[in-house]
LUMDO-881221 format. One record per residue: residue in one letter; x, y, z of N, C-alpha, C in turn; residue number from 0. Coordinates in nm, 4 decimals. Each point is the difference from the previous one (the first is absolute). Layout:
N
A_X_Y_Z_X_Y_Z_X_Y_Z_NUM
...
END
This chain:
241
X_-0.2127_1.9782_1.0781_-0.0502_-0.1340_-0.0289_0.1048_-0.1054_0.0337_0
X_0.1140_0.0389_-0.0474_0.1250_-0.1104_0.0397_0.0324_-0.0085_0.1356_1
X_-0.0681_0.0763_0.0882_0.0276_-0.0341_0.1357_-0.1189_-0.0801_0.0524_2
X_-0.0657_0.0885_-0.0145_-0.1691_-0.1672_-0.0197_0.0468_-0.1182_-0.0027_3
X_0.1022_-0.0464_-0.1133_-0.0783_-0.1030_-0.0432_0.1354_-0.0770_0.0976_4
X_0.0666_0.0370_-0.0218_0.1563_0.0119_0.1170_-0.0818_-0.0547_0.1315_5
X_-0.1116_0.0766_0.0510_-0.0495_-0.0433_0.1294_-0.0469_-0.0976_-0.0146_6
X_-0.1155_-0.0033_-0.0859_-0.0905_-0.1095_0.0324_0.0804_-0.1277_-0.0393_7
X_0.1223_-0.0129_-0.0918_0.0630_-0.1720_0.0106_0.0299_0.0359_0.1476_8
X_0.0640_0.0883_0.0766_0.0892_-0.0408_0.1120_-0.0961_-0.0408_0.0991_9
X_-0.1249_0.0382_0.0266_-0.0942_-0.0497_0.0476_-0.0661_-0.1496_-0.0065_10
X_-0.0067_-0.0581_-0.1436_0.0031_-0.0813_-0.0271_0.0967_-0.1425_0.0423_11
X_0.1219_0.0592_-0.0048_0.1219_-0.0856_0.0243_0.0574_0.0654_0.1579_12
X_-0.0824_0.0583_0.0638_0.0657_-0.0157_0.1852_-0.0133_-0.1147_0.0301_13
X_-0.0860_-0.0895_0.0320_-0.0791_-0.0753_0.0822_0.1345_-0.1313_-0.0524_14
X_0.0466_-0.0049_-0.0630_0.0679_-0.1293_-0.0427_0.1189_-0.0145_0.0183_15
X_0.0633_-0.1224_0.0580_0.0949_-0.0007_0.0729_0.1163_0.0196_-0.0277_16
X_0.0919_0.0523_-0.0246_0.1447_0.0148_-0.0518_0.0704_-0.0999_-0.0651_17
X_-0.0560_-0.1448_0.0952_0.1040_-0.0668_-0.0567_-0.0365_-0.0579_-0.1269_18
X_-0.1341_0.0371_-0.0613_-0.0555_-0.0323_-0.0880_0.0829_0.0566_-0.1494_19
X_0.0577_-0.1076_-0.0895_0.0787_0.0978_-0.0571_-0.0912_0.1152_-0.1461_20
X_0.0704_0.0609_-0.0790_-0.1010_0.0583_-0.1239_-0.0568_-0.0860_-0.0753_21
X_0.0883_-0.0963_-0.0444_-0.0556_-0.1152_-0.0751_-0.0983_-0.1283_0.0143_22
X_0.0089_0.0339_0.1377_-0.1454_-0.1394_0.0157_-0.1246_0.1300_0.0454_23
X_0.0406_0.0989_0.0323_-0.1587_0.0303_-0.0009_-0.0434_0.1106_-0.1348_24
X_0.0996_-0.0255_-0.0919_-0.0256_-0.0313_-0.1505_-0.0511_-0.0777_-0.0911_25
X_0.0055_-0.1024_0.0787_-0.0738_-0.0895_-0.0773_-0.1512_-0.0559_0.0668_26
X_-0.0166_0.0162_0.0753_-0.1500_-0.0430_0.0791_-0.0565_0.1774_0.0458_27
X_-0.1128_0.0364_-0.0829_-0.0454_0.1760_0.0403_-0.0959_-0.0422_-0.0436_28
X_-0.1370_0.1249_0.0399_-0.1259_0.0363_-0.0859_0.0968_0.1549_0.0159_29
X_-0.0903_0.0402_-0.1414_0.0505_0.1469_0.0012_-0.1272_0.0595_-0.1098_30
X_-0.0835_0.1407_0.0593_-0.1191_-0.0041_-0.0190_-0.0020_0.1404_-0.0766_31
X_-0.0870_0.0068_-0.1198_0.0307_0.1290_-0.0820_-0.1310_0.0808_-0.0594_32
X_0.0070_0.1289_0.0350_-0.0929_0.0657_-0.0602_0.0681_0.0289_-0.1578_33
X_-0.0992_-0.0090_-0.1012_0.0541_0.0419_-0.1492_-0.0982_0.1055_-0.0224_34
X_0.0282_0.1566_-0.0396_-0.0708_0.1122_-0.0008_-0.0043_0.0207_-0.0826_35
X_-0.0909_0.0603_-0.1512_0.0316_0.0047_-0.1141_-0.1096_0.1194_0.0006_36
X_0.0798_0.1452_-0.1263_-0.0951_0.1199_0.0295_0.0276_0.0144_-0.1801_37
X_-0.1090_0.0606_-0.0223_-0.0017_0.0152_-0.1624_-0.1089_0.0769_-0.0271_38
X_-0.0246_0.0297_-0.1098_-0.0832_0.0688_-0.0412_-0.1736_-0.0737_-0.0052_39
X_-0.0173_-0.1329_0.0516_-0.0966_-0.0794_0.0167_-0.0428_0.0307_0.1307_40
X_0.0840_0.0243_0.0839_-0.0298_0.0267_0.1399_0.1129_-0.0617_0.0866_41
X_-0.0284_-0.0720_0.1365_0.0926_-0.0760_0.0844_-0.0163_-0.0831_0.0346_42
X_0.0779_-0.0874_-0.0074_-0.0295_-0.1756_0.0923_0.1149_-0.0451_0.0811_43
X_-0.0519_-0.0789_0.1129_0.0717_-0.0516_0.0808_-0.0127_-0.1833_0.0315_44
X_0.1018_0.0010_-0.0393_-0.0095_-0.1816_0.0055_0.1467_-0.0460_0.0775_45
X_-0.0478_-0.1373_0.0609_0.0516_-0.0436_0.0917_0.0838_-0.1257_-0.0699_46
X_0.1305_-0.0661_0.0635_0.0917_-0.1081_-0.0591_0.0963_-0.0253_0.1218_47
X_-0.0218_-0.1600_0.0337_0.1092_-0.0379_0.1038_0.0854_-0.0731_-0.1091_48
X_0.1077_-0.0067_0.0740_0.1200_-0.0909_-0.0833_0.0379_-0.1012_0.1286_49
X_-0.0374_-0.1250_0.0124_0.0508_-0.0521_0.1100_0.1141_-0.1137_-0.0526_50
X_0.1207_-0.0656_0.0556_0.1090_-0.0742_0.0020_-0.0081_-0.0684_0.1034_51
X_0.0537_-0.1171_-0.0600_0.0472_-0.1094_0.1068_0.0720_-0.0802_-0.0595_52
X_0.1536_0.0580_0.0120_0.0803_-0.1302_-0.0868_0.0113_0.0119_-0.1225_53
X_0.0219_-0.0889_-0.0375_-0.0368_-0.0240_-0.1667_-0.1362_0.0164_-0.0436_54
X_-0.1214_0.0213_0.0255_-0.1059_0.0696_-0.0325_-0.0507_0.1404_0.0296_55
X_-0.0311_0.0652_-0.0933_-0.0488_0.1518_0.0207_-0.1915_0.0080_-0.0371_56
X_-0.0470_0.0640_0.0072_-0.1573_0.0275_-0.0364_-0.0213_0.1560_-0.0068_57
X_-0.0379_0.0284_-0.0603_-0.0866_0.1330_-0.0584_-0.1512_-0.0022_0.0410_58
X_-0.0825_0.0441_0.0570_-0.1171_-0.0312_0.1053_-0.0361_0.1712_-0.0602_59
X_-0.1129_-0.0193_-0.0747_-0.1166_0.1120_0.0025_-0.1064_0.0183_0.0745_60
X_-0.0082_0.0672_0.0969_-0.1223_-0.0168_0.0518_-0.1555_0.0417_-0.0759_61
X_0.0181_0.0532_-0.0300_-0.0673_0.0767_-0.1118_-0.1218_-0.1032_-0.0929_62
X_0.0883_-0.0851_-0.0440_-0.0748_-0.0789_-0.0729_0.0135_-0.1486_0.0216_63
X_0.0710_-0.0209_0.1609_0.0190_-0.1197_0.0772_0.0319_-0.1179_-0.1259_64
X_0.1332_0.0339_-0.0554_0.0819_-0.0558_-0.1057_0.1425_-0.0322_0.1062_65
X_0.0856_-0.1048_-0.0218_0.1634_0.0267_0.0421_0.0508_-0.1071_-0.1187_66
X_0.1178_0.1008_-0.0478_0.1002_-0.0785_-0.0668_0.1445_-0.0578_0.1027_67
X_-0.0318_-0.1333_-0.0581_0.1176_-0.0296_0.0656_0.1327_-0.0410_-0.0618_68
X_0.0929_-0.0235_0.0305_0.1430_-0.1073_-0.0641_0.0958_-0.0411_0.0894_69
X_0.0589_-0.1148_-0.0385_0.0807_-0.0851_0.0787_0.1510_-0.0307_-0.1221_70
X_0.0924_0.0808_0.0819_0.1361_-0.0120_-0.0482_0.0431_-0.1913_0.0149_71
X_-0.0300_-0.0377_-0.1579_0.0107_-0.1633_0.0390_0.1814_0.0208_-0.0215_72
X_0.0248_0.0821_-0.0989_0.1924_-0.0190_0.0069_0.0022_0.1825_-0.0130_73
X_0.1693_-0.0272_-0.0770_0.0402_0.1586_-0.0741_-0.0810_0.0243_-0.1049_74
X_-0.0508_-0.1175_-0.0918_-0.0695_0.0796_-0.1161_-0.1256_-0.0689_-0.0205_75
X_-0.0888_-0.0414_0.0414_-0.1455_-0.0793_0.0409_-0.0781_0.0887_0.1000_76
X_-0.0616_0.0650_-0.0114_-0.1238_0.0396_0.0886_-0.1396_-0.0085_-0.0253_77
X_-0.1064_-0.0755_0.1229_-0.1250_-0.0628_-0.0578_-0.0692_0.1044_0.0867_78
X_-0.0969_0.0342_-0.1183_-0.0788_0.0733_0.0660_-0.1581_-0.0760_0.0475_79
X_-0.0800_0.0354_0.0544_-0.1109_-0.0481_0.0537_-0.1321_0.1659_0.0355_80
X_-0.0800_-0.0021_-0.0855_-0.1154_0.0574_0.0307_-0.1092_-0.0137_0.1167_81
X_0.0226_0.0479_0.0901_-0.1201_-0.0663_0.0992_-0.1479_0.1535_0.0063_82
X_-0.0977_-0.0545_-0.0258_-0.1223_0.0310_0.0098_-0.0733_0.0335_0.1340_83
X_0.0211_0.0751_0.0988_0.0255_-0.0020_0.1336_-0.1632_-0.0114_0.0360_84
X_-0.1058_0.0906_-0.1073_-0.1122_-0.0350_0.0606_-0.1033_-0.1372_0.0126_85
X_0.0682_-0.0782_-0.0982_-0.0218_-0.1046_-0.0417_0.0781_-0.0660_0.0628_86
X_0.0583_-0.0612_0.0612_0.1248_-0.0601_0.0414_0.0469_-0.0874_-0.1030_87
X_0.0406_0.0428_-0.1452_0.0009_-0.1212_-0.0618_0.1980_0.1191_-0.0808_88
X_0.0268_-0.1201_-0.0892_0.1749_0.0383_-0.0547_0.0084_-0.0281_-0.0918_89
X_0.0694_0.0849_-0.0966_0.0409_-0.0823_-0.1470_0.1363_-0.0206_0.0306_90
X_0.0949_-0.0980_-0.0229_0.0898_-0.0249_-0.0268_0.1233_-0.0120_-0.1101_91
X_0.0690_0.0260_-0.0016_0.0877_0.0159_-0.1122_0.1343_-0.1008_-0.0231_92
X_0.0714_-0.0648_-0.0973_0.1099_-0.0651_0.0605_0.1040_0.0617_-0.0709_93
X_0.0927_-0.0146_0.1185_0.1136_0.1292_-0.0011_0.0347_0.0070_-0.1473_94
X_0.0540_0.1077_-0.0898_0.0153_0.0191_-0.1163_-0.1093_0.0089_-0.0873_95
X_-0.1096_-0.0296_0.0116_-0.0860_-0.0192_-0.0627_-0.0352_0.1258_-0.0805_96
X_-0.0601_0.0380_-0.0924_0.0171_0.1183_-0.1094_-0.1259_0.0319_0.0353_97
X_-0.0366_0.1419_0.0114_-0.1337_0.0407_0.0108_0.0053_0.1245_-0.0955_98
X_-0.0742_-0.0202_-0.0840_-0.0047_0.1470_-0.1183_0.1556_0.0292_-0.0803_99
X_0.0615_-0.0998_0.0442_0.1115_-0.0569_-0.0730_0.1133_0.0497_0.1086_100
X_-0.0426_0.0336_0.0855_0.1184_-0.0041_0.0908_0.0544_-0.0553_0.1142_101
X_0.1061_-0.0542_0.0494_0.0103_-0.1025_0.0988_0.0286_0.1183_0.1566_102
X_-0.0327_-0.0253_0.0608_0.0682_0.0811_0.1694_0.1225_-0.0191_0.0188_103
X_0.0900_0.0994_-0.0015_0.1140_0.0067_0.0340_0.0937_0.1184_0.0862_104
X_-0.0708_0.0597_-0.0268_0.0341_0.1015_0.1224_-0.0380_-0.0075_0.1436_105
X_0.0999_-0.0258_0.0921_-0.0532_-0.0190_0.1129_0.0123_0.1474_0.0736_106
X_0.1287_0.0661_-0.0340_-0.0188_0.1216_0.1066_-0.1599_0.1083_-0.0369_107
X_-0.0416_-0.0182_-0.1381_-0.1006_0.0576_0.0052_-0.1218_-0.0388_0.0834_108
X_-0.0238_-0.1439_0.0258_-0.0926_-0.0688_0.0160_0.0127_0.0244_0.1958_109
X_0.1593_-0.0114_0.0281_-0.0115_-0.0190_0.1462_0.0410_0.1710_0.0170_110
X_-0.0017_0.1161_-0.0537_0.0318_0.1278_0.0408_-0.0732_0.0948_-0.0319_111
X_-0.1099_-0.0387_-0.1156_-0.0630_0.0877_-0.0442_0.0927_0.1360_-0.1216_112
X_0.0671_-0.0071_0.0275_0.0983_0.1128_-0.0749_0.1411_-0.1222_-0.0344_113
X_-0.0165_-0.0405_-0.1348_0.1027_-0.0269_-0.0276_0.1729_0.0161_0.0206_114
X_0.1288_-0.0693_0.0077_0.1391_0.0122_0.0348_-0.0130_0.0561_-0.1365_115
X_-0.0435_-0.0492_-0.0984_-0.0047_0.0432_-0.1862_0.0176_0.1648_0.0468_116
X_-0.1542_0.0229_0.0143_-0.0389_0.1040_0.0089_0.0661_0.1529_0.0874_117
X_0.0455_-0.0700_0.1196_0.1050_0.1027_0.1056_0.1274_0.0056_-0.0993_118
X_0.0036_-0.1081_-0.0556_0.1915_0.0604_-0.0073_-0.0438_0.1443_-0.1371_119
X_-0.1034_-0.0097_-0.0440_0.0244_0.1077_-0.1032_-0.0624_0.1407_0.0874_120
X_-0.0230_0.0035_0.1042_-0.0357_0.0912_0.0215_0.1563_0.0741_0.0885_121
X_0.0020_0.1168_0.0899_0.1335_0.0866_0.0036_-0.0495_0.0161_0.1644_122
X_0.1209_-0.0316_0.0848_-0.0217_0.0322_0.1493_0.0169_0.1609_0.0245_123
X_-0.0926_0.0498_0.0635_-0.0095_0.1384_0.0371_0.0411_0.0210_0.1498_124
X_0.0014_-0.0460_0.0790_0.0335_0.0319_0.1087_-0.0499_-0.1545_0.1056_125
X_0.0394_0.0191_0.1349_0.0043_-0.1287_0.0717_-0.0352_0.0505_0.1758_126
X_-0.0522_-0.0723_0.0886_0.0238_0.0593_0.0998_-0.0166_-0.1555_0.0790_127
X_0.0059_0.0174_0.1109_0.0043_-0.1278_0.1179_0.1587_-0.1048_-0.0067_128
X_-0.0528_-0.0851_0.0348_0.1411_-0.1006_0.0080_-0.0765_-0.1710_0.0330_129
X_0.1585_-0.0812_-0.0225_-0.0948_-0.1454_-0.0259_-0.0442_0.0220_-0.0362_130
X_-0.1726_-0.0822_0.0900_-0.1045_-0.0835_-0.0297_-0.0492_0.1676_-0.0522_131
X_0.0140_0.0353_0.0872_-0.1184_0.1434_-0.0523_0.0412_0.0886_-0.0950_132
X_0.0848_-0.0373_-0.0918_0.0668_0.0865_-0.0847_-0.1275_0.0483_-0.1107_133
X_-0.0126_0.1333_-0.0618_-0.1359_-0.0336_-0.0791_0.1007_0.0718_-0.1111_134
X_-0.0159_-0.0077_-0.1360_0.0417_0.0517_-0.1294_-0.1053_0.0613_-0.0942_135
X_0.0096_0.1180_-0.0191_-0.0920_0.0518_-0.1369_0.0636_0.0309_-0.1296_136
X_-0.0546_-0.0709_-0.0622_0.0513_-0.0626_-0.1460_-0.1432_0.1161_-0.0795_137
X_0.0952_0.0811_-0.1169_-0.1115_-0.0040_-0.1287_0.0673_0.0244_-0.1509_138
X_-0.1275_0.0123_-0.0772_-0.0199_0.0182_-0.1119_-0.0817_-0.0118_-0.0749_139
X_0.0725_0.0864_-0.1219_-0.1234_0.0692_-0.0576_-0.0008_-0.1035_-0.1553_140
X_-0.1632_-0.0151_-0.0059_-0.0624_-0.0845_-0.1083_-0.0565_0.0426_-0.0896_141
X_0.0313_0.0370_-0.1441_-0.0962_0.0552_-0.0590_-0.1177_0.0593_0.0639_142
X_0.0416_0.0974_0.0661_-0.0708_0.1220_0.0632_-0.0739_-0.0273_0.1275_143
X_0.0371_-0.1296_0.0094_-0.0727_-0.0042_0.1494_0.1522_-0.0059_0.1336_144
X_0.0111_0.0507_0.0852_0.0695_-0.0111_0.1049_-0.0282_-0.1031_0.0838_145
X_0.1323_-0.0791_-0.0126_-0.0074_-0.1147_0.1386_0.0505_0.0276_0.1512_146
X_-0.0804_-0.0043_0.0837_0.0889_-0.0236_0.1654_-0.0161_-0.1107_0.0385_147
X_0.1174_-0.0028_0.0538_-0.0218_-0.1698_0.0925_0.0617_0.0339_0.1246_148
X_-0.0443_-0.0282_0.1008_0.0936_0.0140_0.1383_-0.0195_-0.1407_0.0682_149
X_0.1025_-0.0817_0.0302_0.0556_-0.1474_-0.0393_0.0665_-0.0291_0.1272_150
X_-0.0220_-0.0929_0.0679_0.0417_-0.0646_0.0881_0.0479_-0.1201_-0.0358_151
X_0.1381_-0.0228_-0.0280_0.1415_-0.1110_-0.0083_-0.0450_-0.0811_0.0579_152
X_0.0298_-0.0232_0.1486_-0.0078_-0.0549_0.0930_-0.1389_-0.1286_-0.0345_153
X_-0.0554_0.0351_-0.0301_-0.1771_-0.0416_-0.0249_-0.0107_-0.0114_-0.1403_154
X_0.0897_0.0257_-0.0484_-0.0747_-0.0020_-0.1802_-0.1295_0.0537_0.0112_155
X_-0.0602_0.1717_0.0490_-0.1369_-0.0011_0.0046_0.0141_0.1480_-0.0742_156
X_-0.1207_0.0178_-0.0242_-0.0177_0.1463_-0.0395_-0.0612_0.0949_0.1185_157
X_0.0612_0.1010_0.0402_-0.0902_0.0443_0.1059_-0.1022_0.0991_-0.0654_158
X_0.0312_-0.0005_-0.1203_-0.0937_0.1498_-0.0752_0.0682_0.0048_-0.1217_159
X_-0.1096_0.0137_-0.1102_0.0294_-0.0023_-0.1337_-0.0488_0.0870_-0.0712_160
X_0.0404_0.1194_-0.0647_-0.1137_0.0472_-0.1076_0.0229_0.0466_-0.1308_161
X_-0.1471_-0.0089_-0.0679_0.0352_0.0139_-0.1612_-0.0541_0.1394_-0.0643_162
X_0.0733_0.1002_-0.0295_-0.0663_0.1067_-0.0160_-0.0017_0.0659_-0.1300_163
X_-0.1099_0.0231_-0.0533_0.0379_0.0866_-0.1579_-0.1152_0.0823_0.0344_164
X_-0.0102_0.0351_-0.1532_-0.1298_0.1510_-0.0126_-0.1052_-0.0043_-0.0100_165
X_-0.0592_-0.1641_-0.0261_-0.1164_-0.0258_0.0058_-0.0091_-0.0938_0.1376_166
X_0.0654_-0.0561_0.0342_-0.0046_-0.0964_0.1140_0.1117_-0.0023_0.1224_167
X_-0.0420_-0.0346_0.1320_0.0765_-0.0589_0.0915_-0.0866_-0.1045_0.0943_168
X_0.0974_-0.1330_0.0012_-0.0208_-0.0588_0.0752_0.0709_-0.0359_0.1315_169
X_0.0050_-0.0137_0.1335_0.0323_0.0249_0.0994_0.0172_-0.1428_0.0733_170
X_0.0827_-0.1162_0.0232_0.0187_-0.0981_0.0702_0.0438_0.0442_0.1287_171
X_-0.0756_-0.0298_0.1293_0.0734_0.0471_0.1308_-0.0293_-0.1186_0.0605_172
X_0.1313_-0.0230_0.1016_0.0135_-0.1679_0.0425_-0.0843_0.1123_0.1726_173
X_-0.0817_-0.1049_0.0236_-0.0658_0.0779_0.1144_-0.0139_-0.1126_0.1304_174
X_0.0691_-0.1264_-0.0302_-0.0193_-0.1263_0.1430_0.0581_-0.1120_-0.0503_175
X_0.1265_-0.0123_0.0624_0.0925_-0.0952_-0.0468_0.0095_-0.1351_0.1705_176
X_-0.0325_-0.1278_-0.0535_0.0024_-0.0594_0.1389_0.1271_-0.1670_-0.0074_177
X_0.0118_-0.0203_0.0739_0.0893_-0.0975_0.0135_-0.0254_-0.1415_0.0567_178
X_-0.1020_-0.0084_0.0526_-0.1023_-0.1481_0.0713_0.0091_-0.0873_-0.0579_179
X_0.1208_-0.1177_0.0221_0.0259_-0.1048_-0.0998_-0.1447_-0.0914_-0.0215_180
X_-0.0894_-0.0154_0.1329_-0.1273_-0.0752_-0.0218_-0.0860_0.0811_-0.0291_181
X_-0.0195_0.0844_-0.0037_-0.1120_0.0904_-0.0566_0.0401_-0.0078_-0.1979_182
X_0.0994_-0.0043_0.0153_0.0743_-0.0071_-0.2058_-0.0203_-0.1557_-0.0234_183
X_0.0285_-0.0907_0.0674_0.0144_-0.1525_-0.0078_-0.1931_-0.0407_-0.0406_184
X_-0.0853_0.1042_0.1339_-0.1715_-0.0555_-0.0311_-0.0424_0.0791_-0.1368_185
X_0.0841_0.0861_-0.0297_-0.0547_0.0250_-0.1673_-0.0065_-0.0579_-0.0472_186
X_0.1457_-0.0907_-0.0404_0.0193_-0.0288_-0.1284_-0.0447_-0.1652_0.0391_187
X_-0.0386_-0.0871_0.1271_-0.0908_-0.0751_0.0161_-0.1153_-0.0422_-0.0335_188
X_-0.1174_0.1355_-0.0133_-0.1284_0.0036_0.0461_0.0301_0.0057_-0.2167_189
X_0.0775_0.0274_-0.0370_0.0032_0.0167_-0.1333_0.0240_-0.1281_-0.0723_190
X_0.0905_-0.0777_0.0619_0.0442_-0.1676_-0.0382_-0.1357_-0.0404_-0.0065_191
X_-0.0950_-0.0115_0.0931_-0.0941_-0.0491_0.0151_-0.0767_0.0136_-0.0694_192
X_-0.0548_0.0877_-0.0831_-0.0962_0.0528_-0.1454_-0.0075_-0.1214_-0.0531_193
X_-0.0972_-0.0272_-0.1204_-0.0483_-0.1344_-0.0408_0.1070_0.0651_-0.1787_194
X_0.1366_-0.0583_-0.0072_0.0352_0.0380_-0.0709_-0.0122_-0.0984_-0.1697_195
X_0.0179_0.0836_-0.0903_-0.0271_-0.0381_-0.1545_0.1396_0.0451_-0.1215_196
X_0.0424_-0.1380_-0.0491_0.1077_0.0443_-0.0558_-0.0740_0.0729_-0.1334_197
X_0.1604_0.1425_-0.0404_-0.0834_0.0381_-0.0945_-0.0010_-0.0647_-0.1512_198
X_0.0527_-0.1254_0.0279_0.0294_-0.0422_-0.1544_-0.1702_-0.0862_-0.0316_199
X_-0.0346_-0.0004_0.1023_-0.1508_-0.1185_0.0328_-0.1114_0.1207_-0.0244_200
X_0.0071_0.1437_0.0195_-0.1442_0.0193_-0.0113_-0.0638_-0.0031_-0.1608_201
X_0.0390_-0.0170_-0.0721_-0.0213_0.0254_-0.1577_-0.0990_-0.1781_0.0118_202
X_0.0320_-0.1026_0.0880_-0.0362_-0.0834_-0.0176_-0.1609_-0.0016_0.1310_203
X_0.0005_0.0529_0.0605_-0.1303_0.0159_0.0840_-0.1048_0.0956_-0.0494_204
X_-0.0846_-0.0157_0.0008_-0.1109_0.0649_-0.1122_-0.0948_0.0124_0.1270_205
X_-0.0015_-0.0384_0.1383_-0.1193_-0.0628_0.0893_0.0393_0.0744_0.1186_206
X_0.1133_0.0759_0.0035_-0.0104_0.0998_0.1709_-0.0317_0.1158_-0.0516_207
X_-0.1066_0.0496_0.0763_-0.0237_0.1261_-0.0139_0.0697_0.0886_0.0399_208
X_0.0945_0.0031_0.0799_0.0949_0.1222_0.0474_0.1219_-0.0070_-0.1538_209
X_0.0261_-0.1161_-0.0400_0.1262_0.0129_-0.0528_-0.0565_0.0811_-0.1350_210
X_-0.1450_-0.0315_-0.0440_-0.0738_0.0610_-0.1669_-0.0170_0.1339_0.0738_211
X_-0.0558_0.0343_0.1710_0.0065_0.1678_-0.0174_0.1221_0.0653_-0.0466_212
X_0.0962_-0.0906_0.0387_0.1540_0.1290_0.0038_0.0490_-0.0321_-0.1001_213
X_-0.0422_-0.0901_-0.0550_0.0714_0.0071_-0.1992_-0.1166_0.1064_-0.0249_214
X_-0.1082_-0.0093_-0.0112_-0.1308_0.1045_-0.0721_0.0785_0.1636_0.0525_215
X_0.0181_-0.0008_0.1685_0.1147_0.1618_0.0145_0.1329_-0.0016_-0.0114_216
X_0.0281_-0.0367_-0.1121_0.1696_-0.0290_-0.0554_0.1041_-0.0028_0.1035_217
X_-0.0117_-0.0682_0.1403_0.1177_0.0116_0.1285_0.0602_-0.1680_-0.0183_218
X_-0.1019_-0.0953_-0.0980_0.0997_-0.1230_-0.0307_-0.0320_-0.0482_-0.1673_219
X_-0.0351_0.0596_-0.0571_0.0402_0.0090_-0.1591_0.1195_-0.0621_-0.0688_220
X_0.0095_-0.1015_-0.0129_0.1152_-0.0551_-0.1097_0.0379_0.1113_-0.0718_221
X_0.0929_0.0368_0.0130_0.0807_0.1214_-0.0758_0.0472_0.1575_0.0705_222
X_-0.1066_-0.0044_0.1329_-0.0026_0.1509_0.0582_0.1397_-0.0354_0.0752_223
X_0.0897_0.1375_0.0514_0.1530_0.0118_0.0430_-0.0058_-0.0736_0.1480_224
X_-0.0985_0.0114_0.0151_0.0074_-0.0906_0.1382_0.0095_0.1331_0.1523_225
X_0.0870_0.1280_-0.0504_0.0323_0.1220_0.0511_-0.0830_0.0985_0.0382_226
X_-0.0117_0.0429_0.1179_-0.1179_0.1116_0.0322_0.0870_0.1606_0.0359_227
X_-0.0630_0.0360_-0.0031_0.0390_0.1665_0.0650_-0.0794_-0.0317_0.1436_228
X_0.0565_0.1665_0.0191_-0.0221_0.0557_0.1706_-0.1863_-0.0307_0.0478_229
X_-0.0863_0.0239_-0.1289_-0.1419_-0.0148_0.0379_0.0234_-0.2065_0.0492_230
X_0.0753_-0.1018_-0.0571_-0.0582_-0.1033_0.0010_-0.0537_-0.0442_-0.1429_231
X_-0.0047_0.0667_-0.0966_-0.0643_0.0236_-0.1199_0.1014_-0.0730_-0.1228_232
X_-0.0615_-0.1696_-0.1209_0.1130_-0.0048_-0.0142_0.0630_0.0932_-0.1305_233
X_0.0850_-0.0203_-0.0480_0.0909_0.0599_-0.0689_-0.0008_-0.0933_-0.1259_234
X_-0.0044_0.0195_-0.1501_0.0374_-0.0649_-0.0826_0.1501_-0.0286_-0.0204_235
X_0.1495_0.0858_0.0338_0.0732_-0.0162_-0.0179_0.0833_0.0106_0.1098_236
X_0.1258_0.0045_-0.0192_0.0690_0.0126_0.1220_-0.0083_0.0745_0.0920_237
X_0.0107_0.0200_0.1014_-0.0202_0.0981_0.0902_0.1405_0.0905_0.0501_238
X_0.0742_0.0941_-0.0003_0.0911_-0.0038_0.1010_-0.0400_0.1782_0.0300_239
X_0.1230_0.0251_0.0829_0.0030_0.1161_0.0734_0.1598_0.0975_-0.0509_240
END
């Protein structure tokens, strides 16, 4: 598997030019993920891009055509923004703002998917490549579930993640990672453009029908975490990994 996944970044990252250094095409990527989950319910497969540009990152479900977004306004301010993709419409947030009593502050979670928190407690097992292509597998073990991570530096990305115990495993595999500064730039465009709604105002509109459906399916509820999992689905409390 570790040579897999070894290929498919190097595949990914031929086409791009050398002089390009690790760090700028760190910060502008789509990077595209199957999430596999097997249990005693049966199996599911769900899909999650993480796209960057800069100081903004997005979380993009296809699934349930949801994307979370945030914009690094400093070191300790990050605003997040809900956009509604089938609707073209956004909730907005202003930076700090408390949702279920908590403010956004983690950015490496938000722009890496796998927390800096979270890696440093886990234990490097072995390493292979160099530079840009250096990849690291990090684990540990969680109250009975086993962590892998196999981690690309270079990218702050995950190339493959998994969570394994006796009743469950779930399976993150990074499967199409791209670099198209205008193809990343018309995302997060076609997204500006949504007919957006601050969220401190909907408690005061009683008269759009989109904003009373998604309070009636708790995704803008005064009080809900604001946080989804891998389905798109939201979360009452914090979310992490």
């Amino acid at each position: 598997m570790y040579k897999t996944i070894f290929t498919l970044f190097a595949f990914c990252f031929a086409p791009l030019s050398f002089a390009q250094s690790c760090e700028s095409n760190a910060n502008a990527l789509v990077a595209r993920y199957t999430v596999e989950t097997h249990n005693a319910r049966g199996d599911q497969q769900k899909r999650l891009e993480l796209w960057r540009n800069e100081r903004v990152v997005a979380h993009r479900y296809p699934q349930t055509q949801i994307t979370e977004a945030w914009e690094q306004v400093n070191t300790s301010l990050i605003k997040p923004t809900r956009y509604f993709d089938a609707h073209a419409r956004a909730i907005e947030y202003q930076p700090g703002e408390k949702v279920h009593g908590k403010s956004e502050t983690n950015w490496s979670f938000r722009n890496q998917l796998f927390s800096d928190e979270l890696i440093a407690t886990m234990t490097e097992t072995s390493r292979t490549g160099s530079g840009c292509n250096t990849l690291i597998t990090f684990e540990r073990e969680d109250n009975g579930t086993r962590l892998t991570l196999i981690w690309q530096p270079a990218l702050k990305l995950a190339t493959s993640f998994k969570a394994e115990s006796a009743h469950q495993s779930v399976h993150w595999t990074l499967t199409n990672t791209e670099f198209d500064k205008q193809q990343i730039e018309q995302f997060f465009a076609a997204r500006y453009a949504y007919q957006s709604t601050d969220f401190a105002d909907i408690g005061d509109d009683h008269t759009d029908p989109f904003l009373t459906r998604m309070v009636h399916q708790g995704f803008i509820e005064k009080g809900a975490s604001g946080y989804y999992n891998s389905d798109g689905d939201a979360l009452q409390g914090g979310h992490q990994h």
